[in-house]
C-alpha positions, 0 to 999 in steps of 0.5 A: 626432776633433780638434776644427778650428780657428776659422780654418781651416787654418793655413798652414806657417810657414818658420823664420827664417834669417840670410843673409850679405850682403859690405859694400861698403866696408872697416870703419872703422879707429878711431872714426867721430866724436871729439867734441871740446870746444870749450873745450879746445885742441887737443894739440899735435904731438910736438916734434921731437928736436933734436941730442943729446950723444954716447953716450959722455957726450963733448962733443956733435958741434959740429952745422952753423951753416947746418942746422937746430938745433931749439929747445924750443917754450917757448925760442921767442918769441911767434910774434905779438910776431915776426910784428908786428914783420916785418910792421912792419920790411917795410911801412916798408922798402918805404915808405921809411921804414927801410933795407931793411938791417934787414929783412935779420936777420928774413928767409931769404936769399931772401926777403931778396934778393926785397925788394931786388929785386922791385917795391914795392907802389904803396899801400905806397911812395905816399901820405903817411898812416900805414900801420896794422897791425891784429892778428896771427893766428897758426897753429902747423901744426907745432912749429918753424913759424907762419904769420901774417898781419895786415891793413895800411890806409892811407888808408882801404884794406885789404890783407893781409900773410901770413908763414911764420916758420920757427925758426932757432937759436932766433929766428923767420926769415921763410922766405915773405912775400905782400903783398896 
């Protein structure tokens, strides 16, 4: 005879299984979180190629004076230096202080003829205080083009200046201007 357990009789135990259950969404394509350094830069964008010479080893096509000719990013001048110098051309232009003339060599077309012609604003053309320019950010979204902006005060208020410079053979052209 066997002897009976203690606890009386043991139910039956069902063996563990697995079951398969469809994910709501796709899996993730690469990693889910990058740490990032704070100390470190950010990489910069491929530059993008510029006119190259023939296959053949000939001269190079001579490329259109009006198109695009990119410039290596290190060729370019310091987006800043440029940027104060615009925002200082075109708020003395627009305060009667220098000919609109000399705004035109940092401006595209564009902008250009929109200086001439659009209204001046009242805090930039009035008042006899100096027009102060404070420090110049800049932001390269890609290479070739930087986007900067400064706050100008005169008389005790704040506005602000913003311009998209675009590089054009070699120099930095404003191709967009906003004055607050």
């Amino acid at each position: 005879m066997t002897a009976a357990s203690p606890a009386g009789p043991q139910p039956a135990v069902a063996a563990p299984h697995l079951t398969l259950v469809p994910a709501l969404h796709p899996p993730l394509r690469g990693p889910a979180a990058v740490l990032v350094d704070p100390t470190t830069p950010p990489p910069r964008p491929p530059h993008r190629p510029g006119p190259r010479p023939a296959a053949d080893g000939g001269p190079a096509r001579r490329p259109d004076l009006l198109g695009p000719a990119w410039s290596v990013r290190a060729g370019l001048p310091d987006p800043r230096a440029a940027g104060r110098l615009l925002f200082t051309t075109v708020l003395e232009a627009l305060a009667g202080r220098r000919p609109m003339g000399q705004v035109q060599r940092l401006t595209a077309p564009g902008v250009h003829a929109a200086l001439l012609a659009g209204r001046r604003p009242a805090w930039c053309s009035h008042g006899a205080g100096p027009l102060l320019l404070g420090p110049v950010s800049v932001c390269e979204p890609v290479d070739g083009v930087a986007e900067v902006s400064a706050v100008a005060r005169r008389a005790g208020r704040a506005h602000a200046v913003a311009a998209r410079l675009e590089e054009n053979h070699g120099l930095w052209r404003c191709t967009a201007l906003s004055i607050g």
